[in-house]
C-alpha positions in Angstrom: -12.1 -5.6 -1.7 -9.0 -3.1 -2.9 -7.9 -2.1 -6.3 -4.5 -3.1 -5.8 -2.9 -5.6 -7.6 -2.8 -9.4 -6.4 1.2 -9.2 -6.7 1.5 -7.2 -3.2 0.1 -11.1 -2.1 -3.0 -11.8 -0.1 -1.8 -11.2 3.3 -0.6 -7.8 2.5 -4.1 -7.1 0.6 -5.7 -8.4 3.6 -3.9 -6.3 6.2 -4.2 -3.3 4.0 -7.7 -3.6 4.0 -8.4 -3.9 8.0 -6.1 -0.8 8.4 -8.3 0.7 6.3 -6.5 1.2 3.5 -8.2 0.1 0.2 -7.8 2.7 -1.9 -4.7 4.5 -3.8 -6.0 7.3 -2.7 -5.8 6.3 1.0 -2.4 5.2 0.2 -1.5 9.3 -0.4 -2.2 9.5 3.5 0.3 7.5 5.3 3.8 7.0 5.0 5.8 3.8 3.4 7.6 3.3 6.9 4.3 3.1 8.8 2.8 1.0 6.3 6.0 -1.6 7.1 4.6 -1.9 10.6 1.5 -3.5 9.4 2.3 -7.1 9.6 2.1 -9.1 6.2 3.4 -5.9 4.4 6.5 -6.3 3.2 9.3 -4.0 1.2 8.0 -5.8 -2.2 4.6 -4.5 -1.5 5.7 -1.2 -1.0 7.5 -1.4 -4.2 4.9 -2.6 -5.9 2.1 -0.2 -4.5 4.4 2.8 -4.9 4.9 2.1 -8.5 1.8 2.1 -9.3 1.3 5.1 -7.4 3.9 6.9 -9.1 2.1 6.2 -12.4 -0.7 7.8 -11.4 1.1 10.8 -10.6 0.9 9.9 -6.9 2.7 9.2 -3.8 2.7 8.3 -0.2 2.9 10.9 2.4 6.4 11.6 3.8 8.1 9.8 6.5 
């Protein structure tokens, strides 16, 4: 189970999840571009996830 929202879409969720990523939190670790080499993540899950980040004063790591 993650706290991220069901608009990133299932597969993305899902993917997230068995990288290890479940968490905002764990989001802070890794970098948008090596998140986009997880099949069934997409740019509109990044968007989505970074947003969200940002509103939490939060960001992923740098390229």
């Amino acid at each position: 189970m993650t706290e991220f929202p069901r608009t990133i879409g299932k597969v993305a969720a899902r993917e997230l999840a068995a990288h290890g990523y479940t968490t905002f939190d764990s989001l802070t670790a890794v970098s948008a571009k090596e998140l986009l080499k997880i099949h069934g993540v997409g740019p509109k899950a990044i968007r989505i996830l970074g947003e969200e980040l940002a509103a939490q004063g939060k960001a992923y790591a740098a390229d």
